[in-house]
C-alpha atoms as a printed R data frame, in Angstrom:
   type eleno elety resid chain resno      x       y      z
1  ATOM     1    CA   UNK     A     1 60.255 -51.038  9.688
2  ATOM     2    CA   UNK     A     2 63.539 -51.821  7.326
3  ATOM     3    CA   UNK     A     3 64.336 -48.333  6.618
4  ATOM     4    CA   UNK     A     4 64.996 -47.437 10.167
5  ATOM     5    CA   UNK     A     5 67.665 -48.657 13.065
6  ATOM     6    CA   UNK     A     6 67.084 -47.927 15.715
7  ATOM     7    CA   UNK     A     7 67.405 -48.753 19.916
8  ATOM     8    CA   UNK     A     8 65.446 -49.666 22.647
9  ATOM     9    CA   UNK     A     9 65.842 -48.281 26.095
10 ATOM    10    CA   UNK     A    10 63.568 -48.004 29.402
11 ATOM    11    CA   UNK     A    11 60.565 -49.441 26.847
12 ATOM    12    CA   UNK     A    12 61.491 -46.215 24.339
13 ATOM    13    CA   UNK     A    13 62.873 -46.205 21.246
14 ATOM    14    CA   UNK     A    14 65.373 -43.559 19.547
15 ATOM    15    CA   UNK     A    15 65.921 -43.659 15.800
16 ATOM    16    CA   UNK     A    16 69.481 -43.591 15.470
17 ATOM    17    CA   UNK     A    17 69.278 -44.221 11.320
18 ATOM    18    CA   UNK     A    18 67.386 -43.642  8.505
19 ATOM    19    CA   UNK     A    19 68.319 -46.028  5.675
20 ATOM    20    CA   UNK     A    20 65.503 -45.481  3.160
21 ATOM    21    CA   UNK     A    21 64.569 -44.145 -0.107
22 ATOM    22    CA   UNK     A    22 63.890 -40.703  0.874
23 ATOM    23    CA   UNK     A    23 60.689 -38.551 -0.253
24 ATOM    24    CA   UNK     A    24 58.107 -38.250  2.342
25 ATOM    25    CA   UNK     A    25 58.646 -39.940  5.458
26 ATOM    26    CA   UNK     A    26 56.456 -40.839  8.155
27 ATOM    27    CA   UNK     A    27 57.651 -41.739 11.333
28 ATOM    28    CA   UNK     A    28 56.145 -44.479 13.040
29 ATOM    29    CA   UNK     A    29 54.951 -44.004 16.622
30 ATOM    30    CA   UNK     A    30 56.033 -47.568 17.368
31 ATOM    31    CA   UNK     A    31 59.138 -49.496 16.253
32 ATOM    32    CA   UNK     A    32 59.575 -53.400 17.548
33 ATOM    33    CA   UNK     A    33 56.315 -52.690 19.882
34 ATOM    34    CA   UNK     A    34 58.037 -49.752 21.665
35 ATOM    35    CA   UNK     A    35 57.053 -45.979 21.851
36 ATOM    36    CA   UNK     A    36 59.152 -43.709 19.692
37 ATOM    37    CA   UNK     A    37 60.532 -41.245 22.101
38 ATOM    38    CA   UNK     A    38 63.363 -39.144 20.345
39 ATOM    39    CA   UNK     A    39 65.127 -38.870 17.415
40 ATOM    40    CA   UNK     A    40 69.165 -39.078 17.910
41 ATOM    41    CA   UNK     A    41 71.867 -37.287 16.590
42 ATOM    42    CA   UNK     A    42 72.254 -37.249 12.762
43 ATOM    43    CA   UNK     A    43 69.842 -39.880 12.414
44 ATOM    44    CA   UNK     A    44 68.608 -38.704  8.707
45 ATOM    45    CA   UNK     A    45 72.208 -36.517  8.359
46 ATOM    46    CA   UNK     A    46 72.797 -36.471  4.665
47 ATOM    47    CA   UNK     A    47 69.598 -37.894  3.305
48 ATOM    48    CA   UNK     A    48 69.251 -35.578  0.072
49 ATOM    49    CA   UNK     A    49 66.216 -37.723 -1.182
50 ATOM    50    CA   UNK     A    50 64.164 -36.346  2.114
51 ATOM    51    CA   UNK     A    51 61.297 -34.051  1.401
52 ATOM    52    CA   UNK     A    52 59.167 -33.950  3.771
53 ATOM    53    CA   UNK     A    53 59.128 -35.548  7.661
54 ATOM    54    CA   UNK     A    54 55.630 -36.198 10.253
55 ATOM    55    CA   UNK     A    55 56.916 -37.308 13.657
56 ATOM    56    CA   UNK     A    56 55.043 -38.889 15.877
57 ATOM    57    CA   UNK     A    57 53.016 -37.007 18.902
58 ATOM    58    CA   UNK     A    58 55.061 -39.369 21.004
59 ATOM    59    CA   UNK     A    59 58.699 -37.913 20.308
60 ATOM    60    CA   UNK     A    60 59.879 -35.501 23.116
61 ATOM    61    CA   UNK     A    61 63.543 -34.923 21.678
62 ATOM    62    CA   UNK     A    62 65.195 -34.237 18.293
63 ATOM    63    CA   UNK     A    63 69.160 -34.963 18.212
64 ATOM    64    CA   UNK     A    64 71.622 -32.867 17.522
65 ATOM    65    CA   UNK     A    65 71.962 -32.492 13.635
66 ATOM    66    CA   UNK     A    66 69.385 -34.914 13.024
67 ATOM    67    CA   UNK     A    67 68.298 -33.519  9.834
68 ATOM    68    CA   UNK     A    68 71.668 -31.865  8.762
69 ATOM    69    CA   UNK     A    69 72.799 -31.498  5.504
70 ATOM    70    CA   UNK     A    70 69.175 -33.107  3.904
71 ATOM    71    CA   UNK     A    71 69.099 -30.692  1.044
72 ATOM    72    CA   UNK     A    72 66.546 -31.857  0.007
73 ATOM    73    CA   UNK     A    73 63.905 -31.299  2.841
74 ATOM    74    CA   UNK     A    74 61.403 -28.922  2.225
75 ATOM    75    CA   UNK     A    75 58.679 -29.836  5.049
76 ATOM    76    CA   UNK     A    76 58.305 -30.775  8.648
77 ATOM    77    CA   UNK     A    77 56.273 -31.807 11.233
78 ATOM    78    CA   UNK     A    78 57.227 -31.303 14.623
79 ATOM    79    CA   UNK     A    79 54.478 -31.691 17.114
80 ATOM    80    CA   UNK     A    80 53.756 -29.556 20.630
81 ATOM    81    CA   UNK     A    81 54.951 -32.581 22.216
82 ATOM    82    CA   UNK     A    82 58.893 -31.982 21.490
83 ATOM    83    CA   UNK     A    83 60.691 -30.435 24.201
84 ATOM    84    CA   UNK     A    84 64.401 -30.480 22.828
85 ATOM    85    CA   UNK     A    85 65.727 -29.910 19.510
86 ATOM    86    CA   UNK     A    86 69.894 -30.039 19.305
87 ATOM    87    CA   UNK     A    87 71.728 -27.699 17.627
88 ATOM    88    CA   UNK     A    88 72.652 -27.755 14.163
89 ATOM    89    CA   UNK     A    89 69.276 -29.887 13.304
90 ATOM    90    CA   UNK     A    90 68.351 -28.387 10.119
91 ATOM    91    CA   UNK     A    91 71.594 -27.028  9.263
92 ATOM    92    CA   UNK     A    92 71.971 -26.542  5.669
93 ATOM    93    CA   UNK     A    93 68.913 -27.839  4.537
């Protein structure tokens, strides 16, 4: 998908970048035929245009301030499957 960059490691891949529109964003368990595993550090920092996020069952790890400063934000989805979450990850939405 265009509106996310993202890297491939050990046949997972960690969204390092949103680049999108905004409003309510799904995830994709898959990018480039590879597993979504984490989200990385301020990967959607700054994206004011974000309402509302559903991640994946497949992502184990948020980044820290991944969703910083998206003022915007007024939902989430974080499934059971998530075992970290960095500091600062919702700060100041």
């Amino acid at each position: 998908m265009e509106d996310f960059v993202y890297t491939v490691s050990a046949d997972a891949a960690t969204i390092t970048r949103y680049k999108g529109p905004g409003g309510d964003v799904e995830i994709p368990a898959e990018l480039g035929g590879v597993a979504v595993k984490s989200i990385g550090a301020s990967a959607f920092y700054r994206c004011t245009g974000l309402t509302s996020i559903a991640i994946p069952a497949g992502v184990k790890t948020i980044g820290e301030a991944a969703f910083s400063d998206c003022t915007g934000l007024t939902g989430i989805n974080i499934p059971v499957g998530v075992t970290s979450i960095g500091d600062y990850t919702f700060y100041r939405c």
